[in-house]
Structures are given as C-alpha cells and as structure tokens.
N, C-alpha and C positions, 0 to 999 in steps of 0.2 A: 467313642469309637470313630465317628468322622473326624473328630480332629486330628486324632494315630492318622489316618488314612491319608490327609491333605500334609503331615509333616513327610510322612512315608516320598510322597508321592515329589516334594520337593526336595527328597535328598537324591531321588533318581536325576533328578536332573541339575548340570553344571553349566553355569554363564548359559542356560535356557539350552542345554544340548543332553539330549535323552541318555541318562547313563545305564539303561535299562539291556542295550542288547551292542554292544560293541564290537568293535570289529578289527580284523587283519587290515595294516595297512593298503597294502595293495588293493582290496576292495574297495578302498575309496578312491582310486587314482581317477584322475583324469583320464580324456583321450590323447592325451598331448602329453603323459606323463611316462617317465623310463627309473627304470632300476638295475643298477649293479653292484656285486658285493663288493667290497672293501672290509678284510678283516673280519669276516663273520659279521658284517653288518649290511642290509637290503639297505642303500641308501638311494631317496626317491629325488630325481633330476629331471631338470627340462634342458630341453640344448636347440638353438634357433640357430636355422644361417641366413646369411643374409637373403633377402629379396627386390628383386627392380625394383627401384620408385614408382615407376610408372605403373605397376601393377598393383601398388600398394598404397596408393594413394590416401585412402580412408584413413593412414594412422596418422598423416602427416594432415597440415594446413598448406594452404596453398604454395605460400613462401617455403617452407620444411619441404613440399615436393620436390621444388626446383633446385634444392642444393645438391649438389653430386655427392656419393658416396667418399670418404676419405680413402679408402682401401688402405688398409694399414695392412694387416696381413696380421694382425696381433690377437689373439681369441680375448674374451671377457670372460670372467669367472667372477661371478655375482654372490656376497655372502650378506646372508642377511643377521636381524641381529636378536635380540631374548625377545622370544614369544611369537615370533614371527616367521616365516619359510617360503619357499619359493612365491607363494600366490603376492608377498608383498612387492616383485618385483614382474609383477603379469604387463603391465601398462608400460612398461618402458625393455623389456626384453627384446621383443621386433626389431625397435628403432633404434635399440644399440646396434642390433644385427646390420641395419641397413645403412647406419651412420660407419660404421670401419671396414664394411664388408667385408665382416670375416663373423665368424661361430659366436654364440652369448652362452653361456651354461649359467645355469643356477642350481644349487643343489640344498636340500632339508640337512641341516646339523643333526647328531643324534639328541632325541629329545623334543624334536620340535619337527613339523609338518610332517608327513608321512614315511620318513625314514624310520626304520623298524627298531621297537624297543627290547634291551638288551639286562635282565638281570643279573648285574655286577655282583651279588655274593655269591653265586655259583662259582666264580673262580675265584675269588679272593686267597682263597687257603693254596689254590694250587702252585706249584713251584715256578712252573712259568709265568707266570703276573704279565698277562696279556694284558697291552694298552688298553687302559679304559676307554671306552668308548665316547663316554660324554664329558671325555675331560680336556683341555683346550690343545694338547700337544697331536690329538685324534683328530679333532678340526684340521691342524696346521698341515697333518702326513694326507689327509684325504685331502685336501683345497691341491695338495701336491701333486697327486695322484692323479686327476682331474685334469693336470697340466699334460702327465702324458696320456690320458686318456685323449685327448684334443690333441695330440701328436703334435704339439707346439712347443719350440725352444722357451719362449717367451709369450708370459701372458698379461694382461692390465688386471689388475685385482681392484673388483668395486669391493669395497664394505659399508654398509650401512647400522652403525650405531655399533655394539658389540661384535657384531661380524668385521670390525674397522680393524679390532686387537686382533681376530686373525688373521688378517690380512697382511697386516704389520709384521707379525710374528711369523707370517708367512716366508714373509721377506726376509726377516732375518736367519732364517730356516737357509735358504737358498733364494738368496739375492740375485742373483746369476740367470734365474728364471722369471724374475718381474720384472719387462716393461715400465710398469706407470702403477701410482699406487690412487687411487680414487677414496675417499673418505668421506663418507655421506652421515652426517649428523655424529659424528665419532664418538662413540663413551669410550673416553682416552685421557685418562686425568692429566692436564699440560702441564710442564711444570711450574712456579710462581714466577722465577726466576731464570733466564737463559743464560748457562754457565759459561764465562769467558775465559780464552787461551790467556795462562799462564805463563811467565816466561819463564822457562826453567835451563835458561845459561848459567845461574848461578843464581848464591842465595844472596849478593848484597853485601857480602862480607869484604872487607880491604883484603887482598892478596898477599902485603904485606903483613899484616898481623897474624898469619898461620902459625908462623914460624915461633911465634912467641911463647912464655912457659907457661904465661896462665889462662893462653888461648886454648891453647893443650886440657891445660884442666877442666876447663869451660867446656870442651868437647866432651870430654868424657866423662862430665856430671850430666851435660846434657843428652847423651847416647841411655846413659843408666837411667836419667829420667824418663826418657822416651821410652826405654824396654819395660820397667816397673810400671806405666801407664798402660803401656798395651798391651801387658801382662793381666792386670784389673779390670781390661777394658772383656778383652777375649773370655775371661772369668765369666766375668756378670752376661755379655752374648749370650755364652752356652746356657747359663742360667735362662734366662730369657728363651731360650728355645727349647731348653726342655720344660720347661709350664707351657709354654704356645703348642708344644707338640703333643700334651697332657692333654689341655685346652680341645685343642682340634681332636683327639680321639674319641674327649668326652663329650664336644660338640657331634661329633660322624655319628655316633652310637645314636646318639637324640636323633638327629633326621633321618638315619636307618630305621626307624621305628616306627610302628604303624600312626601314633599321634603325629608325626612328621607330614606324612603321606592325606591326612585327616585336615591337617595346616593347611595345606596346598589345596586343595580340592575345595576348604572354603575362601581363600583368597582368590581362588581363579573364579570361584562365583560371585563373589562381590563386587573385586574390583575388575576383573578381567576384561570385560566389555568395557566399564569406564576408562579403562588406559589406553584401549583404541580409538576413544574421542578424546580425549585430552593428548592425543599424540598430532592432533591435526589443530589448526588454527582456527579451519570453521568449520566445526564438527558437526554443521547440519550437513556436510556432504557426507559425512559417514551411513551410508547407506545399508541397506539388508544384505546386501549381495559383500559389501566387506566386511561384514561384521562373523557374514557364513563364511567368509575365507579363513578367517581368524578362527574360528570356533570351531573347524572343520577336525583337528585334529586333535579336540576334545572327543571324540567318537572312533578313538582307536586304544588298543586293549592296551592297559597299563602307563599309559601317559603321565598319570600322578604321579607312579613310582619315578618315572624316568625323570621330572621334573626335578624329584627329592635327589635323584643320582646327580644329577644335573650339578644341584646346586650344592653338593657335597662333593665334587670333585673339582668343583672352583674352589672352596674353600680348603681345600688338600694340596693340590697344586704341585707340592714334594719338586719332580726335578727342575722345575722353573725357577723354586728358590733360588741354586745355585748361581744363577744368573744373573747380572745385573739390572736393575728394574728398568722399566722401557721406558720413563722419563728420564735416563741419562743415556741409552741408546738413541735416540729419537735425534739426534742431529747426525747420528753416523748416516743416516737415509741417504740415500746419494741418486735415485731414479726420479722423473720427476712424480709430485705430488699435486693432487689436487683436492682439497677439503670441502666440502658444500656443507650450509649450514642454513636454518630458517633462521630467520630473524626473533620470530612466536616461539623460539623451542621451548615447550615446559619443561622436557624433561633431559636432556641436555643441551644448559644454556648456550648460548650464539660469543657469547664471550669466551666459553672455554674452549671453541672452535678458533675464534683469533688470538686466542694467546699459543694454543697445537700450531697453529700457522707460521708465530715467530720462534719456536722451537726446532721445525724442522725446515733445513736451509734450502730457500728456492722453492719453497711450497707455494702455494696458487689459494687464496681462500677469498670464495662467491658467496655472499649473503645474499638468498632471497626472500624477497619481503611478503609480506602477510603470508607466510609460510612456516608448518611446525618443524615435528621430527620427523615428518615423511616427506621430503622434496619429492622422490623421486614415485609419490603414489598422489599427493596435494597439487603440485604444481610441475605436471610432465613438462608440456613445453620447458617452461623455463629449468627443466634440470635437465633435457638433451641437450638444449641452449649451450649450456655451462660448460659442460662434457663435450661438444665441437670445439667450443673453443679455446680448451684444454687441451685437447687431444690434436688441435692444428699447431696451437704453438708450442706444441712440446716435441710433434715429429715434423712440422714444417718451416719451423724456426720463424712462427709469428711471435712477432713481443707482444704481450698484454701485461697491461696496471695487475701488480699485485691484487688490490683489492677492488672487488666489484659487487655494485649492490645489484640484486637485479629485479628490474619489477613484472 
C-alpha cells in the first residue's frame, strides 16, 4: 500500500511541478503581464518602452550606460522557440527597449507560457474550420497582428530557435512590414548547397541547326520524352501523397489519443528539466528561478493536450504544402538579417547557423563563444552587443565584417 501511495504521488507530479490542482492561465500571470484575444485565443504578452539610461542604469555596465539610445523608431517583436515563452526573453527585453528607443513586445505562442489552451476537436467537424490555433500559419497572422497592435508600419522581428521559422514566414507573409529579421540560434535547416543563377538566354544549341530535318525530329522525340517522364513522374507524386496523407491521418488519430497525451507528460518529466541545462553551455548557472520560469506553465490546465495539438499540427501543416519549401525561398530575403549563434550549441549546431548565413544574401552571422542555445538569456551583454551593432550598421550605414566571433 505505501508503495501505490509514493507511485500515486509521483504521477501527480511533472518535471517536479504539482499536477495536483491546476489552473487558468491568467492566475498565473505576472504583475508585468497583459492579455488580448486574437481569434478566440487569451494570448499572454509583455510590451516594454523604452527608459533613460540614466535612470536605468542597474541593467547596463558602466560602458552599456554611456551609449546613447539608437532611436530607430522601429518596435521589436520578440518570438520565442519550442518549450519556451516570454520569461526566456525577461533579461534582455528592457535593453532592447532602451537600445532603439522605441516598444519590445514579447508574446506566449499557443501552447506554450500562459497563452490559453484551446481544444481543437471541438471544431474540427464544423464547416467553418477556424485556423488552428497551434499550428504555424496562427503564429505567422498573430506575430502580424502584434504589428498593428504596436500601431507600427514596420517592425524588426527577433526569433530565437523555432520562433526564427516564424519570423521568416512572417516575412514572407508581409515582407513590406519587416524592418530587419534577427535570428537567434535558428532551427532552420540551411540548405547544403547555395543554388546559382542559371543562364537561361538559351539552351547552347547552334541557331543554325534549327532549321534542319532531324533537328525537327530530335525535338519532338525529345518534347514526348519529356511529357511521358512527367507524366510517370506526376503519377508516382500523387501516389506518394496519398500514402503520406494516409500516413499523417493515421499518424494524427495516434497523438489525438489519450496514450499520446500519456507520451508527453512522461517526456516532459524526464527529459524536460534536462533540455534546459543542456540548452546552456554552463549549466551550473541554470539556477531555481529558470528552471521555475520554464516549468511555470506546466501548472496550467491542459498543457499536455495542447502540447499533443501542438505537435500534431506541425506534422499536418496542409496549406504550407502548397508552397515552396523555405530553403529555396531563403535568398528571396531582401531586409537586412542578422543570425546569432553560440559556439556550444548542442542542440542547434553553430555550423548550421553559418551555412543559414551563406544562404541568405547580405545576412550578418556573430558567433559567441562559450555560449549555447540561449545567447540572449547565457550571455546578455554580448547578445545586446551584437544587436547595436547590427541594428547601427543596417540603419546607419556602418560597415562591419560579416563574420564575428564574439567573446
């Protein structure tokens, strides 16, 4: 009977957070915290404007004091990445505020920090198939939203890690509305290779030999062979997509299911804590007070589900298909870019950050050292650092070296 009691007593609890008595998001808020709906969803935000230096001296060093404000007049909208929400961006919000003197916002994706969780099979059958909430096109239209919320033409878009693709996708959403695109530890698979302009004035064929009769034929063996290939090719695609579309329903049906829900709740106890020291380089500063930021919004009602939503409507994705994948968009980028990467990343390496850099044209990528996947929560200074002087020579026409290590 004691041992029931102590198994009992350990399934109450997740990554050591009492699942015993749960709660509405908004009870857990901050004093510093705001909420507004978007789409039938409470999503929870913080928004800083800038402050003197001189009155703020405590967030700066000495040097950091005496630099004047850039005033850009450009708001930030800060997106974080999987597992993570506004608290990973607490340490560097102020001092963005005070570095462009103008607004920071940071806002909870659904699914993660205290944005309110939303049971997607309630509507599923209905006719109107309202945007899912936790699926990435919801991110793209709120991070937009945001923009006129901030009553701004144009905003700089930070992402850090998985918040990087929205950011991206932000842009490509309405490019017209970004500023600068900041990419902090990017999970953006780059591609191997950077595709080069083809010349396409012609195929290399003599001019003269058009006209001839078995150039004729040659064409038009070669037009039938072309069609009959991409006749076979289109065939076997649909094939291909309808088993992937098979696939994915009878994958969704699995993690719509309570054993799915059962998955999650034991991975986030096992490993959940461990992925926020292994996200830092020296994970003895992984202290109590980040470990309770992180695990904070294991202590809101239905989070497991949302997680299983979550991760079921990444793997659904449907109208993104249509589209062409964002490692061959990723040079259409045309704003400027800046990538920040730790040197230490375990969990997205530092190489696949400079290969994203030679992908997208006129990008900016800082490597700093003894640093993991969190620059901008590991090594504050040196990621405002980076961020000045990005943000000087992209709106005051300083030149700087592509590439910088920083220590």
């Amino acid at each position: 009977e004691l041992v029931d009691t102590g198994r009992n007593e350990r399934k109450k609890r997740i990554a050591g957070v009492d699942q015993d008595e749960l709660l509405d998001p908004k009870q857990l808020a901050d004093p510093d915290s705001c909420f507004c709906e978007f789409q039938g969803v409470e999503i929870h935000h913080k928004l800083y404007e800038p402050e003197s230096r001189s009155s703020d001296n405590s967030l700066y060093g000495q040097h950091e004091a005496q630099t004047p404000s850039l005033e850009l007049g450009l708001p930030m909208i800060l997106l974080h990445g999987f597992g993570a929400s506004v608290f990973s961006w607490n340490k560097v919000m102020k001092r963005l505020a005070s570095l462009t003197g103008s607004k920071v916002l940071a806002f909870d994706r659904p699914a993660f920090g205290l944005t309110s969780r939303h049971n997607t099979f309630k509507t599923q059958s209905s006719d109107a198939k309202p945007l899912n909430p936790y699926s990435m096109a919801f991110s793209v239209l709120a991070t937009l939203y945001f923009i006129d919320f901030l009553a701004a033409q144009k905003v700089i878009l930070v992402g850090h890690s998985a918040g990087s693709l929205v950011a991206v996708d932000a842009y490509f959403e309405a490019p017209e509305r970004i500023a600068a695109l900041i990419l902090v530890a990017p999970a953006i698979l780059a591609p191997r290779a950077i595709p080069e302009v083809v010349d396409t004035k012609g195929d290399g064929s003599d001019s003269n030999d058009q006209g001839k009769p078995q150039f004729k034929l040659f064409e038009i063996l070669h037009k039938f062979i072309k069609y009959v290939t991409q006749s076979i090719i289109q065939m076997m695609k649909r094939m291909v997509d309808m088993l992937n579309s098979l696939y994915k329903k009878a994958l969704l049906s699995v993690l719509r299911s309570a054993f799915a829900v059962m998955l999650v709740r034991m991975i986030i106890d096992k490993f959940g804590v461990a992925a926020v020291r292994t996200a830092w380089y020296d994970s003895k500063q992984v202290d109590e007070h980040i470990i309770d930021g992180y695990t904070k919004p294991l202590r809101t009602k239905g989070w497991d589900k949302a997680l299983v939503e979550y991760t079921a409507a990444m793997l659904a994705k449907g109208e993104s298909e249509m589209k062409p994948p964002l490692s061959k968009r990723l040079q259409e980028i045309s704003c400027p870019v800046l990538i920040v990467t730790g040197n230490a990343d375990r969990i997205v390496p530092s190489w696949n950050a400079e290969r994203l850099s030679r992908a997208i044209p006129h990008s900016k990528l800082e490597v700093i050292k003894n640093c993991g996947h969190l620059p901008h929560e590991e090594k504050v200074d040196e990621f405002v650092r980076v961020v000045e002087k990005f943000l000087q020579r992209a709106f005051s026409g300083l030149e700087e070296p592509s590439l910088q290590a920083v220590t």
